[in-house]
Backbone bond lengths (Angstrom), bond angles and torsions (degrees), N, CA, C in turn:
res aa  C-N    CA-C-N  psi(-1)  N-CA   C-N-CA  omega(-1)  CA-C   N-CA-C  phi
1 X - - - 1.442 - - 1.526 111.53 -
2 X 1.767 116.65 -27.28 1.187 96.52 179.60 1.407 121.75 -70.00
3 X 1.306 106.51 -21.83 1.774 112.69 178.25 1.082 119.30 -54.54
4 X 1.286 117.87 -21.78 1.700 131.38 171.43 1.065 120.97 -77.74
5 X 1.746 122.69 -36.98 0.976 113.60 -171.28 1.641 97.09 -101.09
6 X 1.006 135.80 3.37 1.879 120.01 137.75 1.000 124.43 -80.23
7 X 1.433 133.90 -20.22 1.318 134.87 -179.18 1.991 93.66 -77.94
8 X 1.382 140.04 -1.54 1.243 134.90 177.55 1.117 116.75 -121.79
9 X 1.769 129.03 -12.87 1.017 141.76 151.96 1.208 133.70 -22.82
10 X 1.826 122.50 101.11 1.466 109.07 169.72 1.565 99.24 66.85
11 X 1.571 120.33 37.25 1.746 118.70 167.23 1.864 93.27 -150.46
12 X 1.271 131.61 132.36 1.086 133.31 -165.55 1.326 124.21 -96.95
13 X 1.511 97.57 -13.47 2.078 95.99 156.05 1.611 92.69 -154.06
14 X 1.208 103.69 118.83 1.674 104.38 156.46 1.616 113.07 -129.24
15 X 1.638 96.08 142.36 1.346 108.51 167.03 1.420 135.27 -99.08
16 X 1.047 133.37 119.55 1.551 133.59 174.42 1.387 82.64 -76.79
17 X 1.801 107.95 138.49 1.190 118.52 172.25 1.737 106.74 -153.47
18 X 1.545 114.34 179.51 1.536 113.11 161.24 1.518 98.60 -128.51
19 X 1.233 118.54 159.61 1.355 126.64 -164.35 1.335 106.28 -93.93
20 X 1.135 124.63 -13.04 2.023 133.69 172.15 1.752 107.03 -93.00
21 X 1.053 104.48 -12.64 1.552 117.59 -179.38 1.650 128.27 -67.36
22 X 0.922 137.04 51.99 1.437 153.10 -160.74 1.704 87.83 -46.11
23 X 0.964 142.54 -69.94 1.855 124.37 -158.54 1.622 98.55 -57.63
24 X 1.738 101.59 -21.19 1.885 93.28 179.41 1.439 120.45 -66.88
25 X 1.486 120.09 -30.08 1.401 166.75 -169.25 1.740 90.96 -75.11
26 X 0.908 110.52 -72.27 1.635 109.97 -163.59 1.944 101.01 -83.31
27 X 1.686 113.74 -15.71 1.635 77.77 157.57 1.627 117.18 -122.79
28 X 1.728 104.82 28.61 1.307 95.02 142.31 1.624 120.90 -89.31
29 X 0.973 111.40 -22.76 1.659 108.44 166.43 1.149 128.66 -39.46
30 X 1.895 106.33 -56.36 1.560 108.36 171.24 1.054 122.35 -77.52
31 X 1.192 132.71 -52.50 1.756 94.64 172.03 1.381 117.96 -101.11
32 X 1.467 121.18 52.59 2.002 115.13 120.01 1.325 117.39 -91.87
33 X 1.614 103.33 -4.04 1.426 89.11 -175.91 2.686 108.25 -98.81
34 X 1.728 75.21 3.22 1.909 77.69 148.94 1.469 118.31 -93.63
35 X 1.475 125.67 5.64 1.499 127.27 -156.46 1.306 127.60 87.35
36 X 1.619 108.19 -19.20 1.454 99.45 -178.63 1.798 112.26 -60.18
37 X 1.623 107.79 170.64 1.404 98.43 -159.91 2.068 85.58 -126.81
38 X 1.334 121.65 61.44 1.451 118.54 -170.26 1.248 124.10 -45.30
39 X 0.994 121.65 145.07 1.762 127.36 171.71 1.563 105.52 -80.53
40 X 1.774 120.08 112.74 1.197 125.54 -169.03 1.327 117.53 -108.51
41 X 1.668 124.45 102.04 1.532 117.69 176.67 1.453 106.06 -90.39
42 X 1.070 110.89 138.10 1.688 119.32 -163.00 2.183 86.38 -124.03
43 X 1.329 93.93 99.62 1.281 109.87 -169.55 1.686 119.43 -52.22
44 X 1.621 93.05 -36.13 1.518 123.15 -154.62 2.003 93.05 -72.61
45 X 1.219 93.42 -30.03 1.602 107.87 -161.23 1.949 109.55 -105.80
46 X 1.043 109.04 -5.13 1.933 121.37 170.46 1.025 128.50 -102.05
47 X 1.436 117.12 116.09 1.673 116.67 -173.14 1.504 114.83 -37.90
48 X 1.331 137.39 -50.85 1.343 142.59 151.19 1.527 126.99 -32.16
49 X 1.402 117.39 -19.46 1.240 120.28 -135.24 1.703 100.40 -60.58
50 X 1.305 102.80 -49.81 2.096 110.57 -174.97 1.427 99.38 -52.04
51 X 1.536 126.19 -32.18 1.802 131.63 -167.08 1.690 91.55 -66.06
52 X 0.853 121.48 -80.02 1.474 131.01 173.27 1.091 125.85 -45.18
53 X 1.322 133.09 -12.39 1.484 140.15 155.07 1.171 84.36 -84.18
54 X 1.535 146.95 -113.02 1.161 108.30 -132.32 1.171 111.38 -53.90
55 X 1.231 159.16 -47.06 1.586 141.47 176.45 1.009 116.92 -27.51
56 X 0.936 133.91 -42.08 1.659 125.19 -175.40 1.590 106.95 -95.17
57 X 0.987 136.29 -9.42 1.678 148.62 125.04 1.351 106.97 -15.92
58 X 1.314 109.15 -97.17 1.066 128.41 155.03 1.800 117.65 -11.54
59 X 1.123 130.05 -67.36 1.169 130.84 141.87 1.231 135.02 -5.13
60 X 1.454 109.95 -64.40 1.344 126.79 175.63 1.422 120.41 132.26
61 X 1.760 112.07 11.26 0.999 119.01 -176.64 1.707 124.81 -91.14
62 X 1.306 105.96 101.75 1.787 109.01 -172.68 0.757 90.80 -140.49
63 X 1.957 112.81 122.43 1.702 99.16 -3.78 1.737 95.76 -74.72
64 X 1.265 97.59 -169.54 1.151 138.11 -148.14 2.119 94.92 -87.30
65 X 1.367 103.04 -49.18 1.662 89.89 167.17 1.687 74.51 -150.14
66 X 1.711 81.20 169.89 1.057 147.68 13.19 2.083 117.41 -73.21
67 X 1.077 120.14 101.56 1.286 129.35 -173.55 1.958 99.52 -73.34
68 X 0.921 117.23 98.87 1.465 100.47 146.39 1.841 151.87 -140.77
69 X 1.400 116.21 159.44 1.630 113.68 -130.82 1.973 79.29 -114.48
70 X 0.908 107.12 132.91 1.640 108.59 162.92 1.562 114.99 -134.55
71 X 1.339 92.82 110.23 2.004 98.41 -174.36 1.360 94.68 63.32
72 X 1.408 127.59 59.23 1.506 133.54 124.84 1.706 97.35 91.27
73 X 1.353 119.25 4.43 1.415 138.81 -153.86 1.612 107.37 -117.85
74 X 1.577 141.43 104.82 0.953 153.05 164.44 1.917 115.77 -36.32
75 X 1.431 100.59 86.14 1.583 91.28 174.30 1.354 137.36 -108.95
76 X 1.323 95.25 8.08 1.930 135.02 162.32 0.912 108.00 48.80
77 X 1.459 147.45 161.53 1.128 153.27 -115.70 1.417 134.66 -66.11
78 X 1.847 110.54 -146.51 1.066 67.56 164.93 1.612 120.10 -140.35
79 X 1.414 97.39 77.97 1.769 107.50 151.63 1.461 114.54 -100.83
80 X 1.714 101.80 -25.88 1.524 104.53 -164.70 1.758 93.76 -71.77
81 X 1.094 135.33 -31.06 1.314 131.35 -173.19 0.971 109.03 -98.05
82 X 1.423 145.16 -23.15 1.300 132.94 148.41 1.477 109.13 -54.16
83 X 1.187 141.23 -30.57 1.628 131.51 -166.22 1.432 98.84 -84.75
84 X 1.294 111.28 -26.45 1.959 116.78 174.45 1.328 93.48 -53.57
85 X 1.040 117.70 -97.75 1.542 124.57 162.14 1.229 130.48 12.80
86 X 1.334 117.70 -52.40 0.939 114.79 -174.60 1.779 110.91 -91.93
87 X 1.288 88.37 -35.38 1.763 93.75 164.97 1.405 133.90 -71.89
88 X 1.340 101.12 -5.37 1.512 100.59 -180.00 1.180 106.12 108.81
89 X 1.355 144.79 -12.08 1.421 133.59 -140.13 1.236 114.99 -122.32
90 X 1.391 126.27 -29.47 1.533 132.89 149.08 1.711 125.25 -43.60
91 X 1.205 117.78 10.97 1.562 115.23 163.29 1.491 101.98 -121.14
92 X 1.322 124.27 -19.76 1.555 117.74 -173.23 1.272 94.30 -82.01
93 X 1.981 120.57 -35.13 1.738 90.65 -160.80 1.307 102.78 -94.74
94 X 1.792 130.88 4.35 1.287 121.22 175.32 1.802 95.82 -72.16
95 X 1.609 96.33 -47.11 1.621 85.67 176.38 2.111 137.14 -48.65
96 X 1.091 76.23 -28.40 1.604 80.46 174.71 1.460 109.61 -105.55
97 X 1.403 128.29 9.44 1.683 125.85 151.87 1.696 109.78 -81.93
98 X 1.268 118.24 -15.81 1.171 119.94 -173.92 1.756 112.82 91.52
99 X 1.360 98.70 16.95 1.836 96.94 175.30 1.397 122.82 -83.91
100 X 1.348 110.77 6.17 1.324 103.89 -161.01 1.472 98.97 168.58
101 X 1.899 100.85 128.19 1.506 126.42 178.20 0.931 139.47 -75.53
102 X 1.599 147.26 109.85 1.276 125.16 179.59 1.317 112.28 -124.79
């Protein structure tokens, strides 16, 4: 877990993702498509990549990605960011991680 939490360190949205992974695909879409500019680990493709899946397992993330961290903060996959979304609340907290201007 600590590898995770430097690999999210001081970066204001990063995604653990796999690059064949379409729900990873559709929530990096939505938020670049607020401007944010995310930090993307593409698991499938990093010497680490299985170390860090299970870490974020471990975590509590099932599945395993699309993992994502906003302001250093675990907001896991992706229903939990689709339900932001749908509530309204995924542009205020990119806004107050510093991902994005209004």
């Amino acid at each position: 877990m600590e590898v995770v939490s430097r690999m999210v360190a001081d970066r204001p949205v990063v995604i653990f993702s796999r690059s064949t992974c379409c729900m990873s695909h559709t929530i990096k879409t939505l938020i670049s498509g607020f401007g944010a500019n995310p930090t993307v680990y593409e698991l499938d493709e990093i010497q680490n990549g299985q170390q860090i899946e299970r870490a974020l397992q471990q975590m509590g993330c099932k599945p395993s990605v699309p993992a994502v961290f906003i302001g250093q903060q675990l907001i896991g996959g992706p229903n939990q960011v689709m339900t932001l979304q749908v509530k309204n609340q995924l542009i205020p907290l990119l806004i107050r991680a510093g991902a994005i201007w209004i």
